[in-house]
N, C-alpha and C positions, 0 to 999 in steps of 0.2 A: 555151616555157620555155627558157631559156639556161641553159646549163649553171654550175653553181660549184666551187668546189673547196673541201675539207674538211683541211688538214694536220695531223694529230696526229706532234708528235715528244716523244723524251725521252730520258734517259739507260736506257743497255742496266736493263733488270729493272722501271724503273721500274710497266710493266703498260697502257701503252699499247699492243700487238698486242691482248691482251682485251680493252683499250673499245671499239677499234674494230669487231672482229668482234661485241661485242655492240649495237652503233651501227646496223651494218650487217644484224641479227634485226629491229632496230624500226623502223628506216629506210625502206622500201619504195626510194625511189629513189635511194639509195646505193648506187656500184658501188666496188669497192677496183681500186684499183689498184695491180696485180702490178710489184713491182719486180726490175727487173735486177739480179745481180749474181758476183760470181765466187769467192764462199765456196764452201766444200764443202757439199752438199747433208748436212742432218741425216738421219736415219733415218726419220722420220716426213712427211720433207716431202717434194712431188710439183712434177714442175716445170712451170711452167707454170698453178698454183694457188696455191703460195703463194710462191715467184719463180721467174724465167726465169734459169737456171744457164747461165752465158755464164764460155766461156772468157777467161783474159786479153785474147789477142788479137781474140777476137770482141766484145770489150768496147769494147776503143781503136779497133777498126774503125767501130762504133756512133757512138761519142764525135765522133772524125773527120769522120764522112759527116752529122754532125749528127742522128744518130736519136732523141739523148738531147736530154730538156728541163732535164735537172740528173744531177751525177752526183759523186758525191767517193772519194777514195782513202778508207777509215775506218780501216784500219789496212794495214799493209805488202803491196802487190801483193792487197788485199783492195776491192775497187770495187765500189759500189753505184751506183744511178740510175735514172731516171726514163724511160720511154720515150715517147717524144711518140706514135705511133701506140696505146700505152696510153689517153693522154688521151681524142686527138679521135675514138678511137671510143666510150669512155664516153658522151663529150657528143653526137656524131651519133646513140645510142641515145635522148637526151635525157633522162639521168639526171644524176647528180651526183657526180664522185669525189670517194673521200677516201682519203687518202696515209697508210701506215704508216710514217715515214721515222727519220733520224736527226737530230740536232738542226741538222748544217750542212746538209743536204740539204732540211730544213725551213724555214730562213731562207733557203734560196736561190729554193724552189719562192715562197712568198709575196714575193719580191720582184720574180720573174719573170710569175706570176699576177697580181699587183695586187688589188684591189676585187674582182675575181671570187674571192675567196681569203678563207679565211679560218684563221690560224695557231693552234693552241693545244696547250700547253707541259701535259706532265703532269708531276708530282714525286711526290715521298714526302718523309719527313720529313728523312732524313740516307742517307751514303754506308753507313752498318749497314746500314739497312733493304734496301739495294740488293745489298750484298753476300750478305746473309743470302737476300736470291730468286735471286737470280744460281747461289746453290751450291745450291741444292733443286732449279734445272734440272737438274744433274749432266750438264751438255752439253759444258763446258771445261775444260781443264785448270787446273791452278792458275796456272800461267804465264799463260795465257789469261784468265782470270778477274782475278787483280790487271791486266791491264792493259786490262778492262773498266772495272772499279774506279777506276781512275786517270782514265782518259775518263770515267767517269762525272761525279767531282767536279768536273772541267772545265765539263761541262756543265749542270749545275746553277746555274751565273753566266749560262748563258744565256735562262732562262727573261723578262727584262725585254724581248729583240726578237719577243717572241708578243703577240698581240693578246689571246692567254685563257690562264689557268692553272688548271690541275684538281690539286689535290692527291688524290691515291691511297692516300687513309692507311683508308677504308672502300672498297670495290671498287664495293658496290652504291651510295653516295652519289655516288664518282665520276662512276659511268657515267649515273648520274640527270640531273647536273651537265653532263656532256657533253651530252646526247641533247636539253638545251634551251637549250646554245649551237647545238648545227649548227640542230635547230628553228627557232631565230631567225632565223639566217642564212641557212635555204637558204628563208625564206618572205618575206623583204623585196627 
């Protein structure tokens, strides 16, 4: 079996981190892959589990020596990305990753993937609905938060470069919705 790739991206709140972990309960041969990146670690999160917390500079050193397979600035000296030793040991385990990313790091991975890839765009109904999850985290400042908000609405035009759209407006229909697009895909 050849490995494939899974990319769920979305705007921040949208509820793509939870389909995929629950993708990932039904899946069997679903691995995540842990991304890089140089935000501050939250209170709840473990490095190395749910990303690998890399300094600035151990960031651009990564980038440089080519260790990254994609990786974007998302907000100011705030870097995410993809580590290619993430991938190819997924696939020499002979599973299947699937990516939690953000919407540019999404259209960059399936363009670099190709045919082995498969992209899909979660939403919700408007930039409310976004807003309104975004503050129940109680994770951002409000500085921080409008200018989630603000990227958000941006990226909501981007959902036409995915090969799938899951609207998030039921969580369990969502994830039902997903779990027999990758089905699909990871059995042709």
């Amino acid at each position: 079996m050849e490995g494939k790739a899974i990319i769920f991206s979305a705007p921040s709140g949208a509820g793509k981190t939870t389909i995929v972990h629950s993708l990932l309960d039904r899946i069997p041969s679903l691995r995540f892959s842990i991304s890089a990146t140089t935000r501050l670690k939250r209170p709840t999160e473990i490095d190395g589990r749910d990303y690998y917390f890399l300094s600035i500079e151990d960031f651009k050193s990564k980038k440089e020596s080519g260790e990254l397979l994609e990786w974007e600035e998302v907000y100011t000296d705030t870097f995410y990305g993809t580590l290619r030793s993430e991938v190819e040991r997924i696939w020499a385990d002979g599973n299947h990753v699937i990516f939690d990313v953000d919407v540019k790091g999404g259209k960059k991975l399936k363009e670099i993937l190709g045919d082995k890839a498969i992209s899909v765009f979660v939403k919700v109904k408007g930039e409310d609905v976004l807003r309104e999850r975004l503050q129940m985290r109680n994770t951002e400042s409000e500085e921080v938060l409008n200018e989630r908000v603000n990227k958000a609405a941006e990226e909501m035009r981007e959902e036409v470069h995915f090969d799938k759209v899951v609207l998030n407006e039921n969580l369990d229909v969502a994830i039902a919705e997903a779990e027999n697009i990758v089905k699909s895909f990871i059995s042709n």
